[in-house]
ZADO-1210 file (C-alpha; in nm, 4 decimals, padded with zeros to 6 digits):
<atoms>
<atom x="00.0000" y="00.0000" z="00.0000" code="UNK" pos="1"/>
<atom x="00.1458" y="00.3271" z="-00.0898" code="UNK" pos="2"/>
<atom x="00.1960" y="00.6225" z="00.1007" code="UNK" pos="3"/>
<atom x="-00.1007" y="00.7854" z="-00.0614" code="UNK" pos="4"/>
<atom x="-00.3511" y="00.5467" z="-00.0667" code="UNK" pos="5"/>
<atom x="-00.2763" y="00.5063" z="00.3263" code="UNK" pos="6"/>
<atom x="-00.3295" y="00.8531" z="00.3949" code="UNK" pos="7"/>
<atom x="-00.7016" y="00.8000" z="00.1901" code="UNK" pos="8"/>
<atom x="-00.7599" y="00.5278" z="00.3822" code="UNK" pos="9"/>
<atom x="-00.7482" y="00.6787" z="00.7065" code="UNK" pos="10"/>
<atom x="-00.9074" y="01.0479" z="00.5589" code="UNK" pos="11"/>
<atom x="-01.1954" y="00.8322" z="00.4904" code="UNK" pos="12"/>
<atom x="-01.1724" y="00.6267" z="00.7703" code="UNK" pos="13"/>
<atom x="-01.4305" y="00.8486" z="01.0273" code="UNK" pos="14"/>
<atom x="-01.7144" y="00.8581" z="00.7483" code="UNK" pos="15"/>
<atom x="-01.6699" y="00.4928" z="00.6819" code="UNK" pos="16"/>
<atom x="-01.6731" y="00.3562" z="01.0451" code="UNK" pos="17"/>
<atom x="-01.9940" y="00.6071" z="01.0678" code="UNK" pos="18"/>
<atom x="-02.1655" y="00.4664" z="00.7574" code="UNK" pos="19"/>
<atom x="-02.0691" y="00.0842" z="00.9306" code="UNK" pos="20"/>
<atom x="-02.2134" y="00.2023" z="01.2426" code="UNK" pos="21"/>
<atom x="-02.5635" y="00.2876" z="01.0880" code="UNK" pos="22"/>
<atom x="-02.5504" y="-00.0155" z="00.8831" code="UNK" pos="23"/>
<atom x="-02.4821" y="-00.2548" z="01.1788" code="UNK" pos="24"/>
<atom x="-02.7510" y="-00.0618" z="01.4014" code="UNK" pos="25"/>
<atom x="-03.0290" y="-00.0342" z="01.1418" code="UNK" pos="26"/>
<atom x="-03.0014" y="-00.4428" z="01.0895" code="UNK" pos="27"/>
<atom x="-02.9268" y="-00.5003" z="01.4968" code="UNK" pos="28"/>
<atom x="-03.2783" y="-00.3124" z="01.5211" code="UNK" pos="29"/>
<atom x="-03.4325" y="-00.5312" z="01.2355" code="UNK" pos="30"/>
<atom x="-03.3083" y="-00.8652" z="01.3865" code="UNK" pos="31"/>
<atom x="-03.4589" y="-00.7200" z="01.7154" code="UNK" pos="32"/>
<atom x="-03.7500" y="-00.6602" z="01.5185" code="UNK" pos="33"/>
<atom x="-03.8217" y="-00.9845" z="01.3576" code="UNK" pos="34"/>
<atom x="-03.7488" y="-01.1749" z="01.6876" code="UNK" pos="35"/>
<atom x="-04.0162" y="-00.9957" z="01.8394" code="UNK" pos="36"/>
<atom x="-04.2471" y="-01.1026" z="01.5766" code="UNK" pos="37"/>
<atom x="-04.1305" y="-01.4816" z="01.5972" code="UNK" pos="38"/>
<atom x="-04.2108" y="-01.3963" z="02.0144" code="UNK" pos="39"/>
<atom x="-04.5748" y="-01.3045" z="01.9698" code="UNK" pos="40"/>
<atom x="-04.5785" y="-01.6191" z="01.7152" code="UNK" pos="41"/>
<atom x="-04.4205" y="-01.8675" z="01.9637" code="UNK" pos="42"/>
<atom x="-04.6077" y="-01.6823" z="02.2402" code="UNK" pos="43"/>
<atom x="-04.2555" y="-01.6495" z="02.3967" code="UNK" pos="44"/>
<atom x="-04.1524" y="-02.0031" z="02.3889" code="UNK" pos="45"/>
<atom x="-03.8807" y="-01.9106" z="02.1360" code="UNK" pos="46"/>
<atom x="-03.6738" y="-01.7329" z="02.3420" code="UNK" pos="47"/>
<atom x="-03.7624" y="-01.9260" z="02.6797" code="UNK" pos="48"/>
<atom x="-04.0125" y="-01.7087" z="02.8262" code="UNK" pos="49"/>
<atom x="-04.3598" y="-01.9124" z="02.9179" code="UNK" pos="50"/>
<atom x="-04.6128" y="-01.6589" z="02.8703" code="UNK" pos="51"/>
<atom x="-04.8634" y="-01.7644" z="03.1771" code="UNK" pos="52"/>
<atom x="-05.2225" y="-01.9147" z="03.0402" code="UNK" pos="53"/>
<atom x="-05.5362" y="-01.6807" z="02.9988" code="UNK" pos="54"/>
<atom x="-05.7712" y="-01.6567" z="03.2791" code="UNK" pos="55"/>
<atom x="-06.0619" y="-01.9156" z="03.2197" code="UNK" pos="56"/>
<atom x="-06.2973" y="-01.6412" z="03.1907" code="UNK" pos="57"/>
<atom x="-06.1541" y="-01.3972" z="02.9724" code="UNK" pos="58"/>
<atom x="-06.0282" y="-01.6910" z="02.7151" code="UNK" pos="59"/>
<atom x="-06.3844" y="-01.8174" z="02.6798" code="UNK" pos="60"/>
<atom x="-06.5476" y="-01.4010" z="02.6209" code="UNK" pos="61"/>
<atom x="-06.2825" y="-01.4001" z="02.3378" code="UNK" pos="62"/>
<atom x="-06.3853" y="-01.7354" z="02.1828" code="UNK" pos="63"/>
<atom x="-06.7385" y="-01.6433" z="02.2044" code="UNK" pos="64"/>
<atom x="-06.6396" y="-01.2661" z="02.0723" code="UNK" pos="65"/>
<atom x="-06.4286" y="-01.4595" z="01.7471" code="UNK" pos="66"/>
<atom x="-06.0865" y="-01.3715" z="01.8691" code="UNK" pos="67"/>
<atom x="-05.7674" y="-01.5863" z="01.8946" code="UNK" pos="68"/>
<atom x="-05.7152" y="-01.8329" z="02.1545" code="UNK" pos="69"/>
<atom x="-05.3589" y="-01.6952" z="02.1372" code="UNK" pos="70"/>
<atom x="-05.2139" y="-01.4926" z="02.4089" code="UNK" pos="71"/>
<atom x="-05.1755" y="-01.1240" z="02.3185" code="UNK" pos="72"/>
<atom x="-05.3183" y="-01.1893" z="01.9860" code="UNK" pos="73"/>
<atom x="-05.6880" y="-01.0451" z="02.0352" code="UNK" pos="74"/>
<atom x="-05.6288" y="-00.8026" z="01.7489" code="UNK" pos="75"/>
<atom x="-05.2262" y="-00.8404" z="01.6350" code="UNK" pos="76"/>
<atom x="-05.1953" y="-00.4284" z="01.6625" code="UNK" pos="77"/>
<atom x="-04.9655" y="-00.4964" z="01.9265" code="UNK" pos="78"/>
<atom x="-04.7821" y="-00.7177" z="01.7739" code="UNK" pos="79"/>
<atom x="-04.7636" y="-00.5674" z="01.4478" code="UNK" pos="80"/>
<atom x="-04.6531" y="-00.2292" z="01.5378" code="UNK" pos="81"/>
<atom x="-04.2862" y="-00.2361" z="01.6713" code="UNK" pos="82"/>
<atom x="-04.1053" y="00.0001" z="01.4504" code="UNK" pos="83"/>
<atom x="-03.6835" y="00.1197" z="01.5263" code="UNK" pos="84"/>
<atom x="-03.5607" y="00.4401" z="01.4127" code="UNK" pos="85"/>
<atom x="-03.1295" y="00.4821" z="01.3497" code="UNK" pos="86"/>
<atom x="-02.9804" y="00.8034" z="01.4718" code="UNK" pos="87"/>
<atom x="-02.7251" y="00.9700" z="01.6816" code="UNK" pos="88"/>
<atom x="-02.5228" y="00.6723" z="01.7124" code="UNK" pos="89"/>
<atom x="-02.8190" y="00.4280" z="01.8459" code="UNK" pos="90"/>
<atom x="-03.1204" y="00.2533" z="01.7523" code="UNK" pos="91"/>
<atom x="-03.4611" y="00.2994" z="01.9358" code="UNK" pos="92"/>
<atom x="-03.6871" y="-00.0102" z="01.9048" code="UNK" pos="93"/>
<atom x="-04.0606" y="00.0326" z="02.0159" code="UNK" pos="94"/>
<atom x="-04.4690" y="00.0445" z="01.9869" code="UNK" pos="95"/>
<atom x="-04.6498" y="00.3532" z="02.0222" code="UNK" pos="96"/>
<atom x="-04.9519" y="00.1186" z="02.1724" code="UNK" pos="97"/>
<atom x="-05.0002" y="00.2370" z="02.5045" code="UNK" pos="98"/>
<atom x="-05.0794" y="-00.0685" z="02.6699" code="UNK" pos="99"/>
<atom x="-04.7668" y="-00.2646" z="02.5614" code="UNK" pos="100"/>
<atom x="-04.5769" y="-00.2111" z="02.8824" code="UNK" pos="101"/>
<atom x="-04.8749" y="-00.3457" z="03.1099" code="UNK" pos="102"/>
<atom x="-04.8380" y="-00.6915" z="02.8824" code="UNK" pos="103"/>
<atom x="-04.4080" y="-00.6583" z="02.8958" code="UNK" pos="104"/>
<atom x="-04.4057" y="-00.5950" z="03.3079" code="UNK" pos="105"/>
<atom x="-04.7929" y="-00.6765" z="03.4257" code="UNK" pos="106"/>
<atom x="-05.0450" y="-00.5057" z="03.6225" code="UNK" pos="107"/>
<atom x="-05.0890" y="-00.5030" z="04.0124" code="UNK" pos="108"/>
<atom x="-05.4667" y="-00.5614" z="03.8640" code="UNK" pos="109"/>
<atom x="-05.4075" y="-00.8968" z="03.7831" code="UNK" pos="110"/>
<atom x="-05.2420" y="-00.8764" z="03.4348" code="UNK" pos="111"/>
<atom x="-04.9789" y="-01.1191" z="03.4409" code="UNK" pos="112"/>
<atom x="-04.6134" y="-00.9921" z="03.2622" code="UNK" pos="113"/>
<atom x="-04.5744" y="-01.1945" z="02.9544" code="UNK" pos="114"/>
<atom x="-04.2545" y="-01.0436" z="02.8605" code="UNK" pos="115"/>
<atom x="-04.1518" y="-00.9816" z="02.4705" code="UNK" pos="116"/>
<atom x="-03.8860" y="-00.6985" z="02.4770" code="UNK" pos="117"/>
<atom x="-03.6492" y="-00.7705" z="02.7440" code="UNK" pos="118"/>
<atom x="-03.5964" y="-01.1503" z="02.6076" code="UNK" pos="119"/>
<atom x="-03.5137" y="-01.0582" z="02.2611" code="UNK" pos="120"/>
<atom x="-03.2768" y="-00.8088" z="02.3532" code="UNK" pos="121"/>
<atom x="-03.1369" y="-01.0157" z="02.5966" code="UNK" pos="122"/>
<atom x="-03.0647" y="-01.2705" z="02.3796" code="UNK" pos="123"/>
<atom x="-02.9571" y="-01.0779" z="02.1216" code="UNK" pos="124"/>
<atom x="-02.6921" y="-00.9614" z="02.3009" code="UNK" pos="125"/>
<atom x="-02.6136" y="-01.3548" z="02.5441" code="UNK" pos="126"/>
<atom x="-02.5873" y="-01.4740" z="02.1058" code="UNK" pos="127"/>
<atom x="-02.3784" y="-01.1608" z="02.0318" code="UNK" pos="128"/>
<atom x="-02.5229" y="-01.1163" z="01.7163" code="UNK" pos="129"/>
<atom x="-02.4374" y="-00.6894" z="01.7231" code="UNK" pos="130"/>
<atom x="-02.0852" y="-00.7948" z="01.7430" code="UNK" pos="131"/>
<atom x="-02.1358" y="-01.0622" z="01.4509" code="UNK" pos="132"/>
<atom x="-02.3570" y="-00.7638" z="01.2414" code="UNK" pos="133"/>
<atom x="-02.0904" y="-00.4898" z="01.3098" code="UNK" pos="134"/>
<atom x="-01.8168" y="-00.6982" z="01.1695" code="UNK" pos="135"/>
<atom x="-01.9602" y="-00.7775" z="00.8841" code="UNK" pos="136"/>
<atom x="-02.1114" y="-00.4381" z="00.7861" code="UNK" pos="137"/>
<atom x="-01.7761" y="-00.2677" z="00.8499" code="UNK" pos="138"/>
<atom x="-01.5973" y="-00.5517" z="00.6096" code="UNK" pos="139"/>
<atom x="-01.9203" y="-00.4472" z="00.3469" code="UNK" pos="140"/>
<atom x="-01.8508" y="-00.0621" z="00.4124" code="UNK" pos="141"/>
<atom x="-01.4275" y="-00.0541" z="00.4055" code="UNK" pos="142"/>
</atoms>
């Protein structure tokens, strides 16, 4: 490597680990993202979380009403609208439903926590996978 092409390197260097960093975040929010989905699908079995049973009562009212036997899955909003946004160097996963934290962390009323966010991003980061996504977007990006 020549003397010149070093010195490019290392000019470009800043905007390239930047562009890595916003490549490796945007798909470290997208994994988050689709493990969340396969969550509400395995009602958290998939990431070793058991999701406690429906009360009797309300499980038969949404039979009779036509809703799924599944837990959290009376309408699918909630589980259909976690969205991430990339900037300033982080990624910001989320719902704007305003009942989604009384599902993640339960109710003194009686609704049980059935967990969905902290045990995808915990295993996200027990498998590593940002480290595994970072390397390989900064080997795409230099």
């Amino acid at each position: 490597m020549e003397i010149d092409e070093l010195k490019r390197f290392f000019d470009e260097f800043p905007r390239k680990l930047a562009q890595a960093s916003e490549l490796a975040l945007t798909r470290a929010a997208e994994k988050i993202q689709a493990d969340l989905s396969t969550i509400f699908k395995t009602e958290g079995r998939s990431h070793g979380v058991d999701w406690k049973d429906l009360d009797p009562r309300y499980l038969a009212y949404k039979v009779k009403k036509g809703f799924s036997e599944k837990k959290l899955h009376r309408t699918t909003t909630l589980a259909q609208s976690f969205t991430y946004k990339v900037q300033d160097w982080k990624a910001i996963i989320g719902t704007p439903v305003p009942y989604a934290v009384y599902h993640e962390t339960g109710t003194r009323r009686g609704i049980p926590p059935r967990p969905y966010m902290q045990p995808a991003v915990k295993k996200f980061l027990e498998d590593n996978h940002f480290k595994k996504i970072f390397e390989r977007s900064l080997k795409e990006v230099l």
